[in-house]
N, CA, C and O of each residue as an XYZ file, in Angstrom:
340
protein
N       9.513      9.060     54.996
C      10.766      8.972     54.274
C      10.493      8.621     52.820
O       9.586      7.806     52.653
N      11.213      9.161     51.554
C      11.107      8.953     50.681
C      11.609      7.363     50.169
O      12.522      6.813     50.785
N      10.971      6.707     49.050
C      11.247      5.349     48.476
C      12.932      5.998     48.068
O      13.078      7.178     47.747
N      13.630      5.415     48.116
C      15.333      5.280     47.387
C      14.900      4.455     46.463
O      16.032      4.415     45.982
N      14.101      3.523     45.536
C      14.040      3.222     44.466
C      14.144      3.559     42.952
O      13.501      4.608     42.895
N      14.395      3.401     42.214
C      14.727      3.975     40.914
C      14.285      4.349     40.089
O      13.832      3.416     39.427
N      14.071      5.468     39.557
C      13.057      6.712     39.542
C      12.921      6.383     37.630
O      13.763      6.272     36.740
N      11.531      6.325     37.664
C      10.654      5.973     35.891
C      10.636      7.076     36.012
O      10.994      7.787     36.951
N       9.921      7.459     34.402
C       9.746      8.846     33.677
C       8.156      8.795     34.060
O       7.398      7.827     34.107
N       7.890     10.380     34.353
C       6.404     10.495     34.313
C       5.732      9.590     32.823
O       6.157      9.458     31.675
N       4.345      9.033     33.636
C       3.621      8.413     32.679
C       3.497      9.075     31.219
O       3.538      8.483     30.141
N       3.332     10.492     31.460
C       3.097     11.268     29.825
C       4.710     10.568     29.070
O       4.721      9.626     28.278
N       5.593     11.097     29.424
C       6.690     10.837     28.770
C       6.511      8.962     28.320
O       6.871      8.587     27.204
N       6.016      8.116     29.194
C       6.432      6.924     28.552
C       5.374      6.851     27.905
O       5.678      6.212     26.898
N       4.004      7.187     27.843
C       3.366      7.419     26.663
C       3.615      7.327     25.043
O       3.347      6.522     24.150
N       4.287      8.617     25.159
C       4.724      9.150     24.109
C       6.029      7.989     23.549
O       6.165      7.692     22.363
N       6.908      7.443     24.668
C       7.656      6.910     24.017
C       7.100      5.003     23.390
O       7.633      4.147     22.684
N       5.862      5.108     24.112
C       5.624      3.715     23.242
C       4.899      4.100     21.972
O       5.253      3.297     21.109
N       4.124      4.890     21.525
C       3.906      5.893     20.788
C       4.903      5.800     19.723
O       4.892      4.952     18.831
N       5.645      6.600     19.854
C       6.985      6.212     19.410
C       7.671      5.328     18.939
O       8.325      5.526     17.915
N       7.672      3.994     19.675
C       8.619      2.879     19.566
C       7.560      1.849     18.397
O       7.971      0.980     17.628
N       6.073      2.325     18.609
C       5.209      1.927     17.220
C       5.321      2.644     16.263
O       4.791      2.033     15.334
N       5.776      3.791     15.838
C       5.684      4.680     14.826
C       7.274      3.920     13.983
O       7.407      3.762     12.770
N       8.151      3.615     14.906
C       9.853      2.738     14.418
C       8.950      1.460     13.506
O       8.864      1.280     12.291
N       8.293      0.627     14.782
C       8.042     -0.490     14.232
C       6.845     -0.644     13.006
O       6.715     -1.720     12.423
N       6.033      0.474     12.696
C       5.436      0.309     11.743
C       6.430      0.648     10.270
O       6.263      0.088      9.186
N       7.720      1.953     10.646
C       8.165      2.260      9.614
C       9.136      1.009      8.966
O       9.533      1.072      7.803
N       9.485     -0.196      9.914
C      10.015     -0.874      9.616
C       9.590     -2.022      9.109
O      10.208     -2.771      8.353
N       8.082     -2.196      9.719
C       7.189     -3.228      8.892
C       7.316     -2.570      7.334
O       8.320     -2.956      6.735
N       6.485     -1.681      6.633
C       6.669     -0.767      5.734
C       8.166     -1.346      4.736
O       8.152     -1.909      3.641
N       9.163     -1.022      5.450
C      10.377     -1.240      5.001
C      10.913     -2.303      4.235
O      11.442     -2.303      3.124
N      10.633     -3.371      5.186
C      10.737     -5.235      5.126
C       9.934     -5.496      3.686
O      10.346     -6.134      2.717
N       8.542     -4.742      3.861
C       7.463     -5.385      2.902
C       7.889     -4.880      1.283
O       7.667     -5.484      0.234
N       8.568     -3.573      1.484
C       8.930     -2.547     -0.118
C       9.773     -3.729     -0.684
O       9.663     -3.970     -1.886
N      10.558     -4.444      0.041
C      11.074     -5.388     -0.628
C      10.923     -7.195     -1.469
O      11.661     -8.046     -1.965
N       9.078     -6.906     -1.104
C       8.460     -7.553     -2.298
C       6.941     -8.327     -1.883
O       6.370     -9.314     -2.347
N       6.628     -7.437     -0.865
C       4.840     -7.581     -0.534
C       4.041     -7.390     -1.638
O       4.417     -6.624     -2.525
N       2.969     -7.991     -1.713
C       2.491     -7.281     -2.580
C       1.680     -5.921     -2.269
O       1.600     -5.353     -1.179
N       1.249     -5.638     -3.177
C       0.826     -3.884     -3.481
C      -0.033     -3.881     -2.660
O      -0.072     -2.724     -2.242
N      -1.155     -4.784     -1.888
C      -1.965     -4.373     -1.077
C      -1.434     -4.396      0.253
O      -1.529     -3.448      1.033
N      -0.829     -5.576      0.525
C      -0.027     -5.649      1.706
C       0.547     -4.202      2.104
O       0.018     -3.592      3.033
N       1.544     -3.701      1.455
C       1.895     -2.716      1.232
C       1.031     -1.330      1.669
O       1.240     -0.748      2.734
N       0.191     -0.965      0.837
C      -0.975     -0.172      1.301
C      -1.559     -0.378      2.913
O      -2.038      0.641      3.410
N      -1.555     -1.341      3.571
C      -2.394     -1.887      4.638
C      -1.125     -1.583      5.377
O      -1.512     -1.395      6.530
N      -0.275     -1.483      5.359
C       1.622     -1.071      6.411
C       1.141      0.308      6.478
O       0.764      0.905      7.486
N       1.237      0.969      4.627
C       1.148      2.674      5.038
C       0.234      3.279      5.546
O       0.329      4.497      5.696
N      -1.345      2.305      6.104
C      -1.793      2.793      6.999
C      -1.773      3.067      8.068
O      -1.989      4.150      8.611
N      -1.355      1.534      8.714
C      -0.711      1.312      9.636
C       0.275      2.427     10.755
O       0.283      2.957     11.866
N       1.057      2.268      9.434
C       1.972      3.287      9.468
C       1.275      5.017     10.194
O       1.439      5.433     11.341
N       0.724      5.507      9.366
C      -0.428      6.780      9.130
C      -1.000      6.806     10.201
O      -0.882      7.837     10.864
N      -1.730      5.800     10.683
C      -2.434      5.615     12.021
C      -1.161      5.546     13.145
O      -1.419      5.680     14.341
N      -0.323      5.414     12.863
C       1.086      5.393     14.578
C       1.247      6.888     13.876
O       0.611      7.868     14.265
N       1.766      6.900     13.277
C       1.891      8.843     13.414
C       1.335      9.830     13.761
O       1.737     10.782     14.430
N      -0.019      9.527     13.109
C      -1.287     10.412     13.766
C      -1.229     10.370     15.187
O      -1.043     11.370     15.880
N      -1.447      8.796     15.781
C      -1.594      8.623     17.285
C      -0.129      9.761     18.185
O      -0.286     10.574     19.096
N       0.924      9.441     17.605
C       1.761     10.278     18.267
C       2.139     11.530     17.917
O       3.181     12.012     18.361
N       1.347     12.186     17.093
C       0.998     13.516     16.551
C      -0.001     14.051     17.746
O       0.270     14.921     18.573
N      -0.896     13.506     17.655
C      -2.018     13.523     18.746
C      -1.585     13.824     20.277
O      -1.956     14.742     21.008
N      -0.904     13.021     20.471
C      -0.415     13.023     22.288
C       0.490     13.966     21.976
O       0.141     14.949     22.630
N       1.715     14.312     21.186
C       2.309     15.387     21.310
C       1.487     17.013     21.223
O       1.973     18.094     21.555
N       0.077     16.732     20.652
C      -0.982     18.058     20.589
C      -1.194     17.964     22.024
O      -0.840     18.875     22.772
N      -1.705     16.997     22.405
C      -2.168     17.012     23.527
C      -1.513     17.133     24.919
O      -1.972     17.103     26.061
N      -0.079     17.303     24.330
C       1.107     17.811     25.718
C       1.157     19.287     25.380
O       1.724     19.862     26.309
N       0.924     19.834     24.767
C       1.147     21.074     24.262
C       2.419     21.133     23.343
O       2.728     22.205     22.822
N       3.096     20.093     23.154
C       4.189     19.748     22.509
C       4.230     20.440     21.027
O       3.176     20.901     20.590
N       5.686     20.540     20.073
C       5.535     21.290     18.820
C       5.180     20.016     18.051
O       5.347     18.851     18.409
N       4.774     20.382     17.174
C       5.170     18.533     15.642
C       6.524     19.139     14.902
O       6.775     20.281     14.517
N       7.194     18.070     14.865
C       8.376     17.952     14.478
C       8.089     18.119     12.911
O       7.233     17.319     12.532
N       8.641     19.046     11.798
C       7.978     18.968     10.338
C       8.679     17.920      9.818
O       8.328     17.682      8.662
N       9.761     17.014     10.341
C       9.584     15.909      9.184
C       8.416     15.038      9.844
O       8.056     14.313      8.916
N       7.547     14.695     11.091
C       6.374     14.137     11.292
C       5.635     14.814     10.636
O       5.221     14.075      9.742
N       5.051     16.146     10.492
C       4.105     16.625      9.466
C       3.607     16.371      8.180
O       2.483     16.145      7.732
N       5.097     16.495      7.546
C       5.278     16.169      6.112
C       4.919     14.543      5.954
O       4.269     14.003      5.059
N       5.537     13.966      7.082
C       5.506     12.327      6.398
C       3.906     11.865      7.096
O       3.522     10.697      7.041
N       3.154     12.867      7.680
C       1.978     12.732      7.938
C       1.079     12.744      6.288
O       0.460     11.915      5.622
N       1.404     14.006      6.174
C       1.052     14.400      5.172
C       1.333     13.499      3.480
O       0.664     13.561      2.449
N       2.491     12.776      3.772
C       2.866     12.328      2.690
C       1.985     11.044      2.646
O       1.455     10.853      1.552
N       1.650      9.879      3.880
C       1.266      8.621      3.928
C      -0.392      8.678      3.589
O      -1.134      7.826      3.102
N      -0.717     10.437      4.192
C      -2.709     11.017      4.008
C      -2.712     10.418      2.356
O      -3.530      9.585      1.966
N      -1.648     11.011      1.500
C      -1.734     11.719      0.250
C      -2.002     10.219     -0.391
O      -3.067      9.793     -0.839
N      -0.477      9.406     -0.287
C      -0.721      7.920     -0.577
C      -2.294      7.020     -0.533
O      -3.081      6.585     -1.374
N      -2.192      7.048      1.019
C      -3.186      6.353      1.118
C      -4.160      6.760      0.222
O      -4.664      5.761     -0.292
N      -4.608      7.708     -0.158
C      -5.802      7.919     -1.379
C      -5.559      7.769     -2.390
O      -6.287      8.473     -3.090
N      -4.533      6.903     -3.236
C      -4.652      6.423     -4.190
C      -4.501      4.706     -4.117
O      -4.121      3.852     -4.917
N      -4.955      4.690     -2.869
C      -5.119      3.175     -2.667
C      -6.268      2.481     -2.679
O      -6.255      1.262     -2.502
């Protein structure tokens, strides 16, 4: 007989969504700090940052999943930053 218990999302899916729920919380570390970290602090978030995007750039490659182009771009935008840091 089957469990009647209450049915989670396949593991890939919650993956992706903690993935996710770090990519919020780095953009919001980021956020907090623009409002008067200093400049290195700052830099050390938009990596932060860069590194949760990538990671869930990654697992969405690795589902066969599309990238969403505002993740691309703001991939692309934090690469660009970070090298003038």
């Amino acid at each position: 007989m089957l469990d009647a218990g209450p049915r989670s999302d396949p593991p890939d899916r919650q993956d992706l969504a903690v993935l996710l729920s770090e990519v919020s919380l780095a953009r919001d570390r980021l956020g907090i700090a623009r409002q008067g970290a200093r400049a290195a602090d700052q830099l050390q978030l938009r990596r932060d940052l860069l590194h949760a995007l990538e990671a869930y750039a990654s697992a969405l490659a690795g589902r066969g999943a599309p990238l969403p182009y505002r993740l691309r771009d703001e991939i692309e935008l934090y690469r660009g930053l970070g090298l003038r840091g």
